[in-house]
C-alpha positions, 0 to 999 in steps of 0.5 A: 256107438252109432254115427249121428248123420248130418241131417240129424245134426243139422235139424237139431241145430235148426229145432234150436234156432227156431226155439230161440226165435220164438222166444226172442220174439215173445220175450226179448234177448234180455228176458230170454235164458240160455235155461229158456231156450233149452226148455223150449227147444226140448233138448238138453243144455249139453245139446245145446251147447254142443251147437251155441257157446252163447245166445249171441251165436244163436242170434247170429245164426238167426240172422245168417238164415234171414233171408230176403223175398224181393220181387224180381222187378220193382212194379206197384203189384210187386211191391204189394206183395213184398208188403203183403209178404212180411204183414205175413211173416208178421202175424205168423211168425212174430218176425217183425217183433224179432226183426225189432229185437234183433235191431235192438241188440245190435245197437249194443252189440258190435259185433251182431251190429256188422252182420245187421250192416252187411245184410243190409248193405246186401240188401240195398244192393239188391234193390238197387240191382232192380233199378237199371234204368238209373245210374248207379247212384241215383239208385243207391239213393233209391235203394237206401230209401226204400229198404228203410221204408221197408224196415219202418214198416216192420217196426211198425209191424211190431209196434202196433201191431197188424196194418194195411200196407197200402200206404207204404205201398203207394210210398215205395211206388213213388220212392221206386218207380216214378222217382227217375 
């Protein structure tokens, strides 16, 4: 029998997890099936399972491959664009009603509540790195705000639906740049 490359192994894993994504999205993670995610994956259950024993590894692989675009400096033109940025994701994607679904489940998943809190710890941090001009912890406090107006939005995002984000733009302006 043919040895399977890894490429193929790992685009199977992938067709997977995108499948997944889609439907917790659409669906939730309680009105999602291990039978729904092989339907819509296309494959079969044994393939399935040869990658995830359960739908919480998927989610926890669906997390792990968060990534995060933040702006390389923090400027009002920057910021916009972040925004801009996951308006996007939003209305392609359907990320921002994951990025709800996936909260969810972590207020009552312990474990998927720990890689939730070190993501978001990596990312305060992040933002704080983009802050040298304030002591450490006047950026912590800065970071701890910002990534909470930008997760509100998001959850805005998935609640009601596509909107501007002038305004959340013009409140992480004041939070980032004029807060000193």
């Amino acid at each position: 029998m043919p040895k399977v490359s890894q490429a193929h192994l790992d685009a199977r894993r992938q067709q997977i997890i995108d499948a997944a994504r889609a439907r917790f999205a659409a669906h939730g993670f309680a009105r999602t099936s291990m039978t729904d995610i092989v339907e819509a994956s296309g494959l079969s259950t044994g393939a399935i399972y040869r990658y995830f024993t359960s739908k919480d590894e998927i989610v926890a692989a669906i997390c792990e491959q968060a990534g995060h675009a933040l702006p390389a400096e923090l400027t009002a033109e920057s910021i916009h664009d972040f925004l801009q940025h996951i308006r996007t994701l939003a209305r392609q994607e359907d990320h921002a009603r994951l990025v709800a679904q996936i909260y969810a489940e972590a207020a009552v998943t312990p474990s998927l509540a720990t890689l939730v809190h070190r993501q978001l710890q990596e990312l305060r941090e992040a933002v704080a790195a983009l802050l040298p001009d304030h002591e450490p912890a006047h950026a912590a406090r800065i970071a701890e705000a910002f990534v909470a107006l930008c997760h509100g939005y998001t959850q805005q995002l998935a609640v009601r639906g596509d909107l501007e984000p002038a305004p959340f733009t013009a409140a992480l302006v004041a939070i980032a740049i004029t807060e000193s």
